[in-house]
N, C-alpha and C positions, 0 to 999 in steps of 0.2 A: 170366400171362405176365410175364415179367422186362420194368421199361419201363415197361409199363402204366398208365398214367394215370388211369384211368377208373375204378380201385379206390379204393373211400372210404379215408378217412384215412390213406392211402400218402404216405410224405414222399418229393417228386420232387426234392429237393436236400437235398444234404450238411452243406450250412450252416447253423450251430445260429444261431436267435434269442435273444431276451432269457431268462435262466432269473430262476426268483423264489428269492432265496436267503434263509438261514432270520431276516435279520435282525437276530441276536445275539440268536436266542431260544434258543440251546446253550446259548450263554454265562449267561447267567441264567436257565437251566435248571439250573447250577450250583452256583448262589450260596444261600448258607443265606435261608430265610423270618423268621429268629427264631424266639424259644422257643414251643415247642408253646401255644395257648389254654387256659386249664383248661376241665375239660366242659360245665360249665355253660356256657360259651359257643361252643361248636361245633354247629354247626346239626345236625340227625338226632341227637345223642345223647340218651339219655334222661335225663341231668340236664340238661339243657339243652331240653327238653318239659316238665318240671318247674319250673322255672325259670319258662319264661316262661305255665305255669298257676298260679303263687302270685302273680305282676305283675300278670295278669289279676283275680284275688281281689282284690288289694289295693284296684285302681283300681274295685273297684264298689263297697267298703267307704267309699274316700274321696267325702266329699263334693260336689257337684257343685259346679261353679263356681259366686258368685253371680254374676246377669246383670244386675245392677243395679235398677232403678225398676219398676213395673208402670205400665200406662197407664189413664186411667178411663174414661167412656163418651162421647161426643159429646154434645151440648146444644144446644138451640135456643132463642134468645131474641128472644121477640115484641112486635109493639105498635112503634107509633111511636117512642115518648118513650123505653121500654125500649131497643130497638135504639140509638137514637143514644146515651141517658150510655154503654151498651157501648163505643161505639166511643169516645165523647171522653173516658174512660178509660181505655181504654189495651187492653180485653179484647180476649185472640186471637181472630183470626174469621181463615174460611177464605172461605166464600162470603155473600153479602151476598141476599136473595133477595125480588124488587121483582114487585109482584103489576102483569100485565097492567090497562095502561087507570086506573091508579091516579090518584087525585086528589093533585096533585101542591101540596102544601102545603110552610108552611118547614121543620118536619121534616122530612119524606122530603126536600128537596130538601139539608138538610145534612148527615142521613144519606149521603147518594150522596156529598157532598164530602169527608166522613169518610172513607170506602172509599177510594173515589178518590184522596187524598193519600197512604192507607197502600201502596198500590200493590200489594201482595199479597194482597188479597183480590176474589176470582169476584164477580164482578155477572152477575146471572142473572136472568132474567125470566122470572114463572111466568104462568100462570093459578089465578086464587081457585079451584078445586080441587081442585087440586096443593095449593095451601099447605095448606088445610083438611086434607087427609090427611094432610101433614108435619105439623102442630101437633094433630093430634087433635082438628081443632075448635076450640080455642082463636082465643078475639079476634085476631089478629093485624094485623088494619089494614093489609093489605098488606106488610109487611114481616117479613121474620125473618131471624136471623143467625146462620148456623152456629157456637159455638164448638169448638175441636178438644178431642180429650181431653187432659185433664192429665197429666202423664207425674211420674208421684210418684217420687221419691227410695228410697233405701233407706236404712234407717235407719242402717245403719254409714257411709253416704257423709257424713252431719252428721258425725260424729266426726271422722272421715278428714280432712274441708275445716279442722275446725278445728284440729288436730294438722300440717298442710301449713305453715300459716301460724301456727306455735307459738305458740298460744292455747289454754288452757285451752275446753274444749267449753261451751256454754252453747244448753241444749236445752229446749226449751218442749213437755211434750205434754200432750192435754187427752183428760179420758175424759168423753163422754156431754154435749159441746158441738154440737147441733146448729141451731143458726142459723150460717148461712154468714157471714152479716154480723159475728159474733162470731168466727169464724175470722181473715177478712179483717182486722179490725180487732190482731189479735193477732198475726198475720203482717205488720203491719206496724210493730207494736212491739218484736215479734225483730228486725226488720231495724232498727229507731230506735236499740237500744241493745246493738246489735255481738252477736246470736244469731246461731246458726250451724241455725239450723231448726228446724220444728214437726213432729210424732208423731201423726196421729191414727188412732184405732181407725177398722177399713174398716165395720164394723156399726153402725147406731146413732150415727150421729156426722156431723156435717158434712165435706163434701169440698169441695174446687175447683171448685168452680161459677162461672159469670161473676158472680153475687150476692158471694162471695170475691173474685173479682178486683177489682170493684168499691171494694168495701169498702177493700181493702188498699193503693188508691190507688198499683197500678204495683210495692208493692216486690215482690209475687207471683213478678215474674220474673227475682228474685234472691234471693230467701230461699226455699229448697228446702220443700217438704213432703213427708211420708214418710207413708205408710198401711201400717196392719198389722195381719195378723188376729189378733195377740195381742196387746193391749198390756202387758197382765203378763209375758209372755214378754219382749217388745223390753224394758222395764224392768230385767229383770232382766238379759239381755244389756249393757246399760250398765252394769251394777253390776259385772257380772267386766270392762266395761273400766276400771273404776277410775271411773268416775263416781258423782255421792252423788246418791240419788233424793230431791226434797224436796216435800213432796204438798201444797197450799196445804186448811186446811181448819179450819169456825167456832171447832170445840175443838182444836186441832193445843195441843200440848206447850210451842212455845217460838212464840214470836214472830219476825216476818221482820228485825227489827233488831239483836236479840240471836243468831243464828244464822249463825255463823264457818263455818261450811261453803260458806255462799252465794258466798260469794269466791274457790273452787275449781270443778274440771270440776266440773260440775252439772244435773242433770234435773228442773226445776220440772212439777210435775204440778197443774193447774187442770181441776174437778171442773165438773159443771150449775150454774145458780145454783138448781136446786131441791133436787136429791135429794145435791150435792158429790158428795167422791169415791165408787165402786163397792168394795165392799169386800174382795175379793184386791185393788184396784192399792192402797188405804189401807193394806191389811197388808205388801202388798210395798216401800211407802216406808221408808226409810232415817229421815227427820224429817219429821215433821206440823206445820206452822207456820200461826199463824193472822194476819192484819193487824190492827194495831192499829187499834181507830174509834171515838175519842171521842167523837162523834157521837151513836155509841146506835145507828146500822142495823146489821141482822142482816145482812145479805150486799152482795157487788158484784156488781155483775156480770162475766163471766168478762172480756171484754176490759179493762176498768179494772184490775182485779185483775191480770193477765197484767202487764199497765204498772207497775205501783208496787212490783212487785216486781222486775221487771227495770229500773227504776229504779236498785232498790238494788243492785241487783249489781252493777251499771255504775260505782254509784258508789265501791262495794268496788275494784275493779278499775283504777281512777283512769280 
């Protein structure tokens, strides 16, 4: 019925509201887009499905980023006397871990003040055995100290630091040095005489150990070290960056004084003091040099040796 009200969406007035108008979407409905895309980059065409499956090929051909350092394993160092030179030399420690009911001697008690000043590190209190299971039985006197793992470098980052600050690279690596104390002590003679970091094989070989840190008396944690599963490989990676690989050894060819290279980017390589160098990394040197020793001894030891050669280089270099 005419009128009628009660019928859905009947309009009972003449008078129009708001309308929605197109906006100027005519109008630039218009206007040119620009010139056509070629195929290849038009989505749904099939040169352009093509296209983006040879991107696809490409990028799994290309090599992966690198991601910098690997890390090593945690460590725990026990014993009285052990824990505290830890700490009054400078080794990272995360937790500090004090056996229940302990007899509280000057040790332990400046153990505790150690930690305590460093202010980041856990003081934890165990029961004797609790620790016995963390050290495997080992003596530990009530006391042990977590070190964290070392987080090693990669071996293009030595390069890289020393090339930032337009230095020739001066790189220290050593094959088949395993006393840590012989590391430490060479890590801290790269850092004595302006290296840019140590190389050592991850098998068979000395790592960062709190024994290392020790030894190295602190510069540990500013002169990098790099671990790698090849060291003939990393060597020769430095040789296409234009480094000269110089391998310290009893019959080496020329001498460390007469040897003009040493004054350039350079990779000294120091051997065991028993067996010297392994023989791919001796063949893959560049120059075999040996130290002069009036003396009459047959060998140095690896850290001395590391020294008096990066002596000389230093002093090449003014």
């Amino acid at each position: 019925m005419a009128g009628n009200s009660q019928r859905r969406n009947r309009r009972t007035s003449n008078k129009k509201g708001m309308q929605v108008g197109s906006g100027g979407q005519r109008r630039r409905g218009l206007e040119g887009k620009g010139p056509t895309p070629p195929a290849s980059a038009r989505k749904g065409h099939k040169k352009n499905r093509v296209a983006n499956a040879q991107a696809k090929q490409a990028a799994a051909r290309r090599p992966a980023p690198r991601r910098g350092g690997v890390k090593g394993t945690s460590e725990m160092v026990v014993g009285r006397n052990p824990v505290y030179e830890a700490l009054r030399d400078g080794v990272p420690a995360v937790t500090l871990y004090v056996q229940q009911y302990i007899d509280n001697d000057e040790r332990v008690r400046d153990a505790l003040k150690l930690a305590g000043e460093r202010g980041n590190i856990n003081l934890m209190e165990a029961p004797r055995p609790e620790l016995d299971r963390m050290t495997n039985g080992l003596n530990h006197q009530g006391l042990v100290l977590q070190v964290p793992p070392y987080e090693y470098a990669h071996p293009e980052d030595l390069t890289a630091a020393a090339y930032d600050n337009n230095e020739d690279p001066l790189i220290v690596a050593l094959d088949g040095v395993t006393d840590p104390r012989n590391l430490g002590a060479i890590v801290r003679s790269v850092s004595a005489f302006g290296g840019h970091g140590v190389v050592v094989p991850e098998r068979r070989a000395a790592g960062m150990t709190a024994g290392a840190w020790k030894s190295s008396a602190g510069t540990a944690a500013r002169t990098p070290v790099s671990r790698v599963t090849n060291l003939t490989r990393a060597l020769e990676g430095y040789q296409k960056a234009g480094l000269t690989v110089v391998g310290l050894a009893a019959d080496g060819e020329h001498t460390v004084e007469d040897l003009p290279e040493l004054g350039g980017p350079v990779v000294i390589v120091i051997g065991s003091e028993g067996k010297g160098l392994g023989r791919l990394v001796g063949e893959t040197c560049d120059y075999r040099v040996r130290i002069s020793m009036p003396g009459g001894a047959e060998s140095l030891n690896a850290g001395v040796a590391a020294g008096i050669v990066l002596y000389e280089v230093a002093r090449r270099r003014g």
